[in-house]
ROVEXZA-641851 format. One record per residue (C-alpha): residue number from 0; residue in one letter; x, y, z. Coordinates in pm, whole numbers, padded with zeros to 5 digits. Layout:
N
+-----+-----+--------+--------+--------+
:   n : res :     c1 :     c2 :     c3 :
+-----+-----+--------+--------+--------+
: NUM :   A :      X :      Y :      Z :
...
+-----+-----+--------+--------+--------+
REM end
This chain:
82
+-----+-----+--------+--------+--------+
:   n : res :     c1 :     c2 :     c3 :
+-----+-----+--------+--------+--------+
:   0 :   X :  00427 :  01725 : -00882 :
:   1 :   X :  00095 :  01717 : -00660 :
:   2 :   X :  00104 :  01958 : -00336 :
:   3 :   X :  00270 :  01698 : -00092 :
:   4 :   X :  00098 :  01848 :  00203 :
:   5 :   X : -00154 :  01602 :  00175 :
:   6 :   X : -00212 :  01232 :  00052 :
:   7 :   X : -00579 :  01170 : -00052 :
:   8 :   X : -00740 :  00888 :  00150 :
:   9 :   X : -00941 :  00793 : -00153 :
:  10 :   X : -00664 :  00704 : -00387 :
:  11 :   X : -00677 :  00371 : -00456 :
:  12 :   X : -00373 :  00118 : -00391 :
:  13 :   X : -00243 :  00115 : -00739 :
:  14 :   X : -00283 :  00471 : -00788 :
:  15 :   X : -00074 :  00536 : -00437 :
:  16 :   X :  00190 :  00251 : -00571 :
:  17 :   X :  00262 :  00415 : -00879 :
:  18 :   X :  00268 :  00794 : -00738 :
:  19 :   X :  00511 :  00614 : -00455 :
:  20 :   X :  00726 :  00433 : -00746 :
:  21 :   X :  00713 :  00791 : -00948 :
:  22 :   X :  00845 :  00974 : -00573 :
:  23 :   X :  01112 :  00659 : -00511 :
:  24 :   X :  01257 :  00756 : -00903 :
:  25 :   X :  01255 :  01092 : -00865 :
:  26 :   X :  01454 :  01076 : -00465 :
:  27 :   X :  01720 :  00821 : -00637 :
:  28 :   X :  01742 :  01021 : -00984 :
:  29 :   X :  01937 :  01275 : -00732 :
:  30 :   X :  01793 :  01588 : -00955 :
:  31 :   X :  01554 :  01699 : -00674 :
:  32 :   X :  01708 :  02019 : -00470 :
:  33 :   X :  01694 :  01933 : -00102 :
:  34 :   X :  01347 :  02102 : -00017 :
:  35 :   X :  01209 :  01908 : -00262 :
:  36 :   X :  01367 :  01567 : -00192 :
:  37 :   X :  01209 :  01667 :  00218 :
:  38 :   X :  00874 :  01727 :  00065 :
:  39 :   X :  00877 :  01417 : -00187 :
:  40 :   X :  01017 :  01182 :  00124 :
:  41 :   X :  00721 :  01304 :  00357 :
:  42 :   X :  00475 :  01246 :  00069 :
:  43 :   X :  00654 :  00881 :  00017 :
:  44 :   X :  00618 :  00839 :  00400 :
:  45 :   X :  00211 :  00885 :  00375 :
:  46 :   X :  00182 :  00693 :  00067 :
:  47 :   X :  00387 :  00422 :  00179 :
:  48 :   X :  00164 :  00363 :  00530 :
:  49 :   X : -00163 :  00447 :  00297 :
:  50 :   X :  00013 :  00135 :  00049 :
:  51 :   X :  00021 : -00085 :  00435 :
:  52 :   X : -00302 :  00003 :  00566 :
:  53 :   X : -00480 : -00115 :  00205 :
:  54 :   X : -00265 : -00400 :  00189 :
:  55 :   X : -00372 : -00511 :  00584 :
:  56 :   X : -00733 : -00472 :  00480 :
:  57 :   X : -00751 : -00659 :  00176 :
:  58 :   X : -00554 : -00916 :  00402 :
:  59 :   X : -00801 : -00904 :  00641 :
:  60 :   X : -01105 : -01005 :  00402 :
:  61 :   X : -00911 : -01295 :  00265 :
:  62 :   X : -01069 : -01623 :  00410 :
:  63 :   X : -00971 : -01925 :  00368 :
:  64 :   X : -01141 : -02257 :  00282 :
:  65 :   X : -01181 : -02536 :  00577 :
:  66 :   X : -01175 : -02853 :  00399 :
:  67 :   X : -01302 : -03179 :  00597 :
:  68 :   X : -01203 : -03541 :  00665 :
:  69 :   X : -01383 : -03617 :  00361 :
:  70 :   X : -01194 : -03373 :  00129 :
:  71 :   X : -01530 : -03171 :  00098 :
:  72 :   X : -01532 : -02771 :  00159 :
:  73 :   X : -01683 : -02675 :  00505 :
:  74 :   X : -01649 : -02343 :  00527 :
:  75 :   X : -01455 : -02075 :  00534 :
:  76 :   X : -01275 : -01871 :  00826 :
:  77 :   X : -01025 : -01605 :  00827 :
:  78 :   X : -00732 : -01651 :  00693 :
:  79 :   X : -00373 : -01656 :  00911 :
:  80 :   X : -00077 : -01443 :  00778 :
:  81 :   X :  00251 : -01416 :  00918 :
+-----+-----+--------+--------+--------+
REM end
């Protein structure tokens, strides 16, 4: 396993998904000792809000198409989630 201490900014969503699914596995597995388990849930913890903060961004740049009376595309404008 990586040093935990830190969770590189520039990993990419998929790459901080499947270290995240690899740390969630190991956690429920039960075979980590204790200090481990701490170390691999505060690791989990950065990955998961790096996982939310890519997610809100790629959110953010989704538009969505205004379509007019006539059926015809407009425009776009930023799309409305939740």
């Amino acid at each position: 396993m990586t040093d935990a201490t830190s969770t590189p900014a520039d990993l990419s969503f998929e790459d901080a998904l499947a270290r995240l699914e690899g740390i969630v596995s190991r956690l429920e597995s039960g075979q980590a000792p204790l200090e481990e388990s701490i170390t691999l849930y505060e690791e989990g913890a950065r990955l998961k809000s790096l996982c939310e903060d890519r997610l809100k961004a790629a959110q953010l740049r989704v538009e969505k198409i205004v379509v007019g009376t006539d059926g015809q595309a407009k425009g776009v404008q930023p799309a409305e989630f939740g």
